[in-house]
DOMAR-984852 format. One line per 2 residues: number of its first residue (from 0); for each residue x, y, z of N, C-alpha, C. Coordinates in steps of 0.1 Angstrom, whole numbers, padded with zeros to 4 digits. Layout:
NUM> X Y Z X Y Z X Y Z; ...
! end
This chain:
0> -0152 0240 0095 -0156 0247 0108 -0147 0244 0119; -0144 0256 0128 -0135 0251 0134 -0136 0258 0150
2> -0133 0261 0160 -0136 0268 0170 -0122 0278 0172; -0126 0295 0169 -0114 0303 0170 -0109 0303 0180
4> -0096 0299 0182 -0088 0302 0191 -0088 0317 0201; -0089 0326 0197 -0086 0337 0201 -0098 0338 0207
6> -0115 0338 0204 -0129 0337 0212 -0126 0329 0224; -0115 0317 0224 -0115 0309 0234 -0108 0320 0243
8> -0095 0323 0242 -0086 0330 0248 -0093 0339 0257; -0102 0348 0250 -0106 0361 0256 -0113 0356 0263
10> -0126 0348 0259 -0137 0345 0270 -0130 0338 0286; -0117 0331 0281 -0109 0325 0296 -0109 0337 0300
12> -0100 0350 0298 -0095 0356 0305 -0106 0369 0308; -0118 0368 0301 -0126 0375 0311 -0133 0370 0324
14> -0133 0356 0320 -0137 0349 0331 -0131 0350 0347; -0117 0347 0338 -0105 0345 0348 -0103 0360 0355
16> -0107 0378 0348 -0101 0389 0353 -0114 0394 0357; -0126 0385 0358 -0140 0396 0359 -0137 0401 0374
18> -0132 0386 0385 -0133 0393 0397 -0116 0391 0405; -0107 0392 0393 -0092 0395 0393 -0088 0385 0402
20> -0090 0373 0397 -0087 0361 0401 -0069 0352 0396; -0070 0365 0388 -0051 0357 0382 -0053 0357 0364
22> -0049 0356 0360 -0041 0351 0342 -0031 0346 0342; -0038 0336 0327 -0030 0326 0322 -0021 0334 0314
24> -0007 0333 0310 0000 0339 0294 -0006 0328 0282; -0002 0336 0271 0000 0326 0256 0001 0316 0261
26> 0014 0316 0264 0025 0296 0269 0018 0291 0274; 0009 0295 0284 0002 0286 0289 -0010 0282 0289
28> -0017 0295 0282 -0029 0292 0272 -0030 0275 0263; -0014 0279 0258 -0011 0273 0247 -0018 0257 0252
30> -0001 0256 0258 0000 0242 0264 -0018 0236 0272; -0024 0243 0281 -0034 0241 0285 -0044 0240 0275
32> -0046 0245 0264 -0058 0245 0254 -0055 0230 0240; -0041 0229 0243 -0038 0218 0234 -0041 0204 0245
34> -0033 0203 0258 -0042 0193 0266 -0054 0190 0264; -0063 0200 0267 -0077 0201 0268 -0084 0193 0253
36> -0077 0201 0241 -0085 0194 0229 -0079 0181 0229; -0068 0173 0231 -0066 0159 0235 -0075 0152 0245
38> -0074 0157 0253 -0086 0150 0261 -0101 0151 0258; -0105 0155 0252 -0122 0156 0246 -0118 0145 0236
40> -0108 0146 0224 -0108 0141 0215 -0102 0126 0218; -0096 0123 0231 -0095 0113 0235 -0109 0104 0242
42> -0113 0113 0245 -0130 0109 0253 -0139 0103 0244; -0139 0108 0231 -0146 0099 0220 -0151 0091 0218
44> -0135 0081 0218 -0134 0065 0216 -0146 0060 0226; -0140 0065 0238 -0144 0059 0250 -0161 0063 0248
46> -0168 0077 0247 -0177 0074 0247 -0183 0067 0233; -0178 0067 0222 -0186 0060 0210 -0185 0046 0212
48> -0171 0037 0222 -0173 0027 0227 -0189 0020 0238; -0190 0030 0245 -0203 0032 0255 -0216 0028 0243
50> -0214 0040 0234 -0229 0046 0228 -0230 0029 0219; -0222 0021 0220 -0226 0009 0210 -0230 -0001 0219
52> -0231 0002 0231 -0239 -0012 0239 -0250 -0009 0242; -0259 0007 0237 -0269 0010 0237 -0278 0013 0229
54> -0296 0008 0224 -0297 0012 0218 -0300 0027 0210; -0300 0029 0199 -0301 0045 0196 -0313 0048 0187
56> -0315 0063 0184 -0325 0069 0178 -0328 0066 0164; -0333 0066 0158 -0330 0071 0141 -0338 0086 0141
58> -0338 0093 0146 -0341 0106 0148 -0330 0115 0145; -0333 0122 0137 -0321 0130 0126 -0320 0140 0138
60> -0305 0139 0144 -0295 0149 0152 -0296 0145 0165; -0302 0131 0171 -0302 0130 0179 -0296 0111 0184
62> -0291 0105 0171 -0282 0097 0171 -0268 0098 0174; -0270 0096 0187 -0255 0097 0195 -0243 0094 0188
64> -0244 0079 0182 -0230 0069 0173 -0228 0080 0160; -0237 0082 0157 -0234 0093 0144 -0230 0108 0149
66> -0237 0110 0158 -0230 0122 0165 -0214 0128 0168; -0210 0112 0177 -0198 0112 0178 -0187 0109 0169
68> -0195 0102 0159 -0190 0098 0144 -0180 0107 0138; -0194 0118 0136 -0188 0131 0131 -0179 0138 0137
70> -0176 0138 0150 -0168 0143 0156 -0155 0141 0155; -0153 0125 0154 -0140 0123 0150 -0135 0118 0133
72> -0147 0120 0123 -0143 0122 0115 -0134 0130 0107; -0136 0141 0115 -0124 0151 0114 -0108 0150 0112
74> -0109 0135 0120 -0094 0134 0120 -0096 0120 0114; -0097 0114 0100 -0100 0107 0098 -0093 0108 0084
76> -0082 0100 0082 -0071 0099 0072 -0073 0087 0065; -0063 0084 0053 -0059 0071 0042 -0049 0074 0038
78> -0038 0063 0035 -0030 0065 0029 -0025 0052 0022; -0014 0054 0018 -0006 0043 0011 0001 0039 0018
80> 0006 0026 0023 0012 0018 0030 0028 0017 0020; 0040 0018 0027 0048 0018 0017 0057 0007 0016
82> 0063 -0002 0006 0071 -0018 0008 0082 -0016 0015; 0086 -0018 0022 0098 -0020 0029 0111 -0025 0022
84> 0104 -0035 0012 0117 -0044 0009 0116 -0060 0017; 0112 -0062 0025 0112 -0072 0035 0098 -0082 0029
86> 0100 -0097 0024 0086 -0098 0019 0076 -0099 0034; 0064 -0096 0022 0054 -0097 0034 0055 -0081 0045
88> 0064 -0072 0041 0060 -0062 0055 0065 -0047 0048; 0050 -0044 0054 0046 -0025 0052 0049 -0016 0064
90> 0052 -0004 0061 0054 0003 0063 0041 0012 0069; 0036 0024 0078 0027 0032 0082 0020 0035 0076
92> 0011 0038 0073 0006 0050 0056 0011 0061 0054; 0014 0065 0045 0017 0082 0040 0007 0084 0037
94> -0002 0100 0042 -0010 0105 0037 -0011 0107 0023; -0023 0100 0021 -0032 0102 0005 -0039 0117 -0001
96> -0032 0132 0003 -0044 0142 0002 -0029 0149 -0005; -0040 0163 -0009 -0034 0172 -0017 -0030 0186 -0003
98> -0033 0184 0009 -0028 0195 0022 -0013 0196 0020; -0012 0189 0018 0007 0193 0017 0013 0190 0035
100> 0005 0183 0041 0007 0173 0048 0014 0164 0051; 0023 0161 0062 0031 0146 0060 0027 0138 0076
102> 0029 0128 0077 0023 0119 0093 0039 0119 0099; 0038 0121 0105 0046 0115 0119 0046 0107 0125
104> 0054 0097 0134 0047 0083 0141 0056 0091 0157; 0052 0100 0159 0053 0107 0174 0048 0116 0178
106> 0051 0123 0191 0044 0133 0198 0046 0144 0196; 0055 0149 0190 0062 0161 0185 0063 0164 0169
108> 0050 0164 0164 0048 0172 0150 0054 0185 0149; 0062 0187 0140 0065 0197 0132 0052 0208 0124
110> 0058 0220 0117 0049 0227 0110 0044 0216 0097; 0036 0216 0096 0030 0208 0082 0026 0192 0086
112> 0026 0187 0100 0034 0173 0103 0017 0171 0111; 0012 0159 0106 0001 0152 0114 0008 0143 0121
114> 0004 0137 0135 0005 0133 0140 0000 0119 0146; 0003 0104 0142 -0004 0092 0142 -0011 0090 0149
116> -0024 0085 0154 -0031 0082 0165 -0032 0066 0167; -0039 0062 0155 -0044 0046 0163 -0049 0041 0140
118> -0041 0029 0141 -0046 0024 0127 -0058 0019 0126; -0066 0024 0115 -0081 0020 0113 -0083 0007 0104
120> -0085 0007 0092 -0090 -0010 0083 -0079 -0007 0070; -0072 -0018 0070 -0060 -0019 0060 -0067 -0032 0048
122> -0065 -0024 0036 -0073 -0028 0025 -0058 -0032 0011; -0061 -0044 0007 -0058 -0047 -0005 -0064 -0041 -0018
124> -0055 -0031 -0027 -0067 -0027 -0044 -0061 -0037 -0054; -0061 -0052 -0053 -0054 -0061 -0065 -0060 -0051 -0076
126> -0054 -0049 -0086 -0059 -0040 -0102 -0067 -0050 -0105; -0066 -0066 -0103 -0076 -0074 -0113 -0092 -0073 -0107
128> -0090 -0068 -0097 -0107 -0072 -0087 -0103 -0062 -0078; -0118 -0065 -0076 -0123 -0050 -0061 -0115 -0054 -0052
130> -0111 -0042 -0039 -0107 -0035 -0033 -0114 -0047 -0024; -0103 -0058 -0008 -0106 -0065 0003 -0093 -0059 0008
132> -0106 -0061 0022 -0104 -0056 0036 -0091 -0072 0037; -0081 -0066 0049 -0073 -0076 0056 -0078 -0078 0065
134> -0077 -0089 0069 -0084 -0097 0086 -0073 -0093 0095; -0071 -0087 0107 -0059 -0087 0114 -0060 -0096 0124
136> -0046 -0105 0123 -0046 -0111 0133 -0036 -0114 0144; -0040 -0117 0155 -0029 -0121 0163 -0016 -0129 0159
138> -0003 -0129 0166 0008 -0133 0157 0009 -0149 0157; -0002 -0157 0169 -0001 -0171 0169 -0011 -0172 0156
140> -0024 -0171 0159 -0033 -0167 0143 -0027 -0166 0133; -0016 -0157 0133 -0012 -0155 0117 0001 -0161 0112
142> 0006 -0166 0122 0015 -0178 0110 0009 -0193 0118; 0003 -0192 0121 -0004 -0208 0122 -0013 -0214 0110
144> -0022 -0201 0108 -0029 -0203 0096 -0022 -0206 0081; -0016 -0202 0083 -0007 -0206 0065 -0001 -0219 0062
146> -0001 -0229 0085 0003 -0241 0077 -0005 -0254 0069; -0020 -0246 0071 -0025 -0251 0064 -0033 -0243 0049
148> -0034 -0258 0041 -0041 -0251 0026 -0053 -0246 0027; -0064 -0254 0036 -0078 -0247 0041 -0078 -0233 0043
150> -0068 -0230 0050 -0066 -0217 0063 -0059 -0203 0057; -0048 -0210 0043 -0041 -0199 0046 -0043 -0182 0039
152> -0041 -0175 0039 -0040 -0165 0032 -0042 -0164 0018; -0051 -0158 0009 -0047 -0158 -0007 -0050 -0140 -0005
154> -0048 -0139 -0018 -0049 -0126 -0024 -0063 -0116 -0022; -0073 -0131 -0025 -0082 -0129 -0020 -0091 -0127 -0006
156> -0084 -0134 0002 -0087 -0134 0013 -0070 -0132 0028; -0066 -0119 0022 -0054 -0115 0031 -0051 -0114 0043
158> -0046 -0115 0052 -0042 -0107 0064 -0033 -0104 0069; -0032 -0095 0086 -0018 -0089 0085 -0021 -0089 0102
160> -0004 -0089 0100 -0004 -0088 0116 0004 -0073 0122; 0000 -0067 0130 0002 -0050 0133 0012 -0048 0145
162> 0030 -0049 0143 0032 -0047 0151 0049 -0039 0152; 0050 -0030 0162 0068 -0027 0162 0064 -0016 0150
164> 0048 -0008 0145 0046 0003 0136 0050 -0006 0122; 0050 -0015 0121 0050 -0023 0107 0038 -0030 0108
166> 0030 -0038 0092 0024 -0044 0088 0031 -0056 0083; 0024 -0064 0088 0036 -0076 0082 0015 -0086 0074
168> 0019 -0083 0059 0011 -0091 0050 0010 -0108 0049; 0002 -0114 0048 0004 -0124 0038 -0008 -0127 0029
170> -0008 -0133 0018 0003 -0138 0013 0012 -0128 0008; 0025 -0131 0010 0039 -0125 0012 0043 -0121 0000
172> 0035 -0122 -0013 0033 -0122 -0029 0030 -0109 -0029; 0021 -0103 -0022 0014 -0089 -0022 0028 -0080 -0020
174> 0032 -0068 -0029 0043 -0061 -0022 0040 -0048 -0028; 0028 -0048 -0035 0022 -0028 -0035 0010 -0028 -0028
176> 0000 -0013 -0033 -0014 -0016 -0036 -0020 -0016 -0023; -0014 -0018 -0012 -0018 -0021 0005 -0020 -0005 0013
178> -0032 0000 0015 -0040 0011 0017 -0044 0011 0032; -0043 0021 0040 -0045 0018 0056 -0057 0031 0057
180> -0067 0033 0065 -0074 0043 0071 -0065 0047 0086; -0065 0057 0092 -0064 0063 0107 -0068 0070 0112
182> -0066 0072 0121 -0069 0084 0129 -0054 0096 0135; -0056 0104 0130 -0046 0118 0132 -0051 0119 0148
184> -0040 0128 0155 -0041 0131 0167 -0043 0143 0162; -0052 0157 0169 -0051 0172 0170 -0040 0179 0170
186> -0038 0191 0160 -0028 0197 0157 -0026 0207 0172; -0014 0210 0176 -0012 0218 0189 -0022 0229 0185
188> -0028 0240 0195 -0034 0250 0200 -0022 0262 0199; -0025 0272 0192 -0014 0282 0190 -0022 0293 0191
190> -0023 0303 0204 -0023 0317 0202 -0014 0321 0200; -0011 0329 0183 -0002 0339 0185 -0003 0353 0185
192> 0006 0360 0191 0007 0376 0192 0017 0384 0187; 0019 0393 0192 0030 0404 0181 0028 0410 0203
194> 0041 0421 0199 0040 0426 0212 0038 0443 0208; 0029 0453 0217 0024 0463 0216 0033 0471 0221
196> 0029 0484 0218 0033 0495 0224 0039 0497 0236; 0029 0495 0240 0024 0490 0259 0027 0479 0264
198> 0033 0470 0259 0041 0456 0261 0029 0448 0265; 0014 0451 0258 0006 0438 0255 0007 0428 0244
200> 0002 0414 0246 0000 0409 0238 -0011 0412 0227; -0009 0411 0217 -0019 0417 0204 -0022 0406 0200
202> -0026 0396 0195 -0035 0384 0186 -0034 0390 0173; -0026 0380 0167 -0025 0379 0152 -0028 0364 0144
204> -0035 0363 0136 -0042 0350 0130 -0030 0340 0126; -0024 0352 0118 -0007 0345 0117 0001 0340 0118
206> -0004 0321 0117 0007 0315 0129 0002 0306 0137; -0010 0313 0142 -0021 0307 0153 -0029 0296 0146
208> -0034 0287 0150 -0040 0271 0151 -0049 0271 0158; -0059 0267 0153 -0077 0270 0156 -0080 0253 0162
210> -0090 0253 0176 -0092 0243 0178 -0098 0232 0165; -0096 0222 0163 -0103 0212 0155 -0115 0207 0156
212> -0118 0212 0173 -0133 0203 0172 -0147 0213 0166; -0155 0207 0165 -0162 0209 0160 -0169 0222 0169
214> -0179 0235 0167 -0179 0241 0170 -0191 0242 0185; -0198 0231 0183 -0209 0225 0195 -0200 0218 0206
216> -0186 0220 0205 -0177 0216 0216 -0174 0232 0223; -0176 0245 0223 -0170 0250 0224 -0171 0259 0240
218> -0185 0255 0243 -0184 0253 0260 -0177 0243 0269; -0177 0231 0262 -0169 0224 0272 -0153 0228 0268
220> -0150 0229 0259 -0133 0234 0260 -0134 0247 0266; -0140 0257 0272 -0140 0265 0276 -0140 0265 0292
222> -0148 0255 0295 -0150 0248 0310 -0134 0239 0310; -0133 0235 0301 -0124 0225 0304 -0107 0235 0310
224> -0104 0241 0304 -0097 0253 0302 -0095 0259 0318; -0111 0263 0317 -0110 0269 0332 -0104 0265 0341
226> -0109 0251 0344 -0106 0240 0354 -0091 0241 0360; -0086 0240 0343 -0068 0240 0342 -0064 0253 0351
228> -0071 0262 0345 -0067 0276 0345 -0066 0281 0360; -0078 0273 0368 -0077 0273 0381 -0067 0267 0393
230> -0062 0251 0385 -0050 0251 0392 -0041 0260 0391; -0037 0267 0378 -0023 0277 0374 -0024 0290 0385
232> -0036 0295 0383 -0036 0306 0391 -0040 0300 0407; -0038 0291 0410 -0044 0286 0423 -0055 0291 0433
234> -0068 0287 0421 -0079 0294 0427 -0088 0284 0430; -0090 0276 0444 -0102 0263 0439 -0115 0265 0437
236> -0122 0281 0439 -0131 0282 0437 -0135 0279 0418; -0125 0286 0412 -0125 0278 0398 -0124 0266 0395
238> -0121 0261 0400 -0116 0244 0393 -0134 0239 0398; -0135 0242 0411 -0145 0238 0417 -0157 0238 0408
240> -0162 0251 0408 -0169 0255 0393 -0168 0247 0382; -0163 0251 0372 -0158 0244 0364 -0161 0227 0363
242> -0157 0225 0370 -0158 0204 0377 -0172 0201 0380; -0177 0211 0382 -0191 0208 0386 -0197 0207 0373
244> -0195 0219 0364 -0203 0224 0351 -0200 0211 0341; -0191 0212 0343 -0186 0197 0334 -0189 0184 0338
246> -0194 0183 0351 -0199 0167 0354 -0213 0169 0352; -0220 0182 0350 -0237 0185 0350 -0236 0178 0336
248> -0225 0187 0326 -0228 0186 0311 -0229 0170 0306; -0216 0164 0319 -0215 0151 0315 -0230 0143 0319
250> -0238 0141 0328 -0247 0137 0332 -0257 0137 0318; -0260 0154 0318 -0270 0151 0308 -0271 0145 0295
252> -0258 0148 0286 -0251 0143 0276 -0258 0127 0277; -0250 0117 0293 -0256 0103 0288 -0267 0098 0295
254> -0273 0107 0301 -0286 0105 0306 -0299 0099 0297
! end
């Protein structure tokens, strides 16, 4: 499920031409609707960090942490960590799926190219025994502990320290088998078009990139949009609007 890009488009720009207030183009459709799904999807964290110092429902659809859960499950990856060569130190994950997908460790994804966000729980599969979690630790923590025998690292009980986009393992014996979860950033926002007769833009599926979030987000990216849309055309009665509708939605949301 996804939120169509083009429903978003139109409904901005009837908004934006009901009382001929200005329009946005594609380009800046674009760019403004790909901000916008980064910022929601950045908001997340922050509120599923909130929703955990409070307590919650067990009321089916109205458990906030699971709510939000699902929200950013969406972008919710694994992969294979790959040896470097260097003992002791891994490499990013490469995605684990059959999308024909590859990760990126920047802001500028390509066609086919996800984009890294933030590393989730990095897991040992020794073939002889089940599948342990690494403890991560700070870099005084992690070579302090190995100078002792009580303290240090086994197979069984690993950890790693996360830094400079490497894993650096111990014990330093481990050199496959090392599995990371993450989080993907949002694929950019693509209206595309063909050009008309009449030198409109026409909307073609072709090309174009559907918001990611989920489809009970699709008023506030629509408010959110606006907002934008109101500085571009420099209208403050929109932004105004807009800012309001969005701090009501926010109110009630954690009310």
């Amino acid at each position: 499920m996804a939120i169509n890009v083009n429903t978003v488009y139109q409904t901005v720009l009837l908004i934006l031409n009901k009382e001929q207030r200005g329009y946005i183009t594609p380009d800046e459709f674009n760019k403004t609707a790909t901000q916008v799904q980064l910022d929601i999807f950045e908001q997340y964290f922050d509120d599923l960090n909130q929703q955990l110092r409070v307590p919650q429902t067990d009321v089916d659809y109205a458990d906030r942490q699971m709510n939000i859960d699902e929200k950013i499950s969406i972008f919710k990856c694994i992969g294979t960590c790959p040896y470097t060569g260097n003992a002791g130190e891994f490499g990013l994950p490469i995605l684990d799926d059959t999308t024909g997908f590859t990760v990126v460790y920047n802001d500028n994804p390509g066609q086919n190219e996800f984009s890294f966000y933030t590393l989730g729980a990095v897991t040992y599969e020794d073939p002889t025994s089940l599948p342990v979690e690494l403890q991560r630790l700070q870099r005084f923590d992690f070579y302090n502990i190995e100078r002792s025998l009580l303290t240090k690292s086994t197979k069984h009980f690993p950890t790693y320290l996360y830094e400079s986009n490497d894993i650096f393992v111990n014990p330093k014996s481990i050199t496959s088998n090392i599995k990371a979860s993450f989080i993907r950033k949002p694929l950019n926002i693509v209206w595309n078009f063909t050009i008309g007769n009449l030198g409109q833009y026409n909307y073609t599926s072709t090309g174009s990139q559907n918001f990611e979030l989920l489809p009970s987000e699709q008023v506030n990216v629509i408010l959110k949009i606006l907002q934008y849309s109101g500085i571009i055309v420099r209208d403050p009665q929109i932004v105004q609007a807009a800012s309001a509708e969005i701090q009501q939605n926010d109110i009630n949301a954690k009310s």
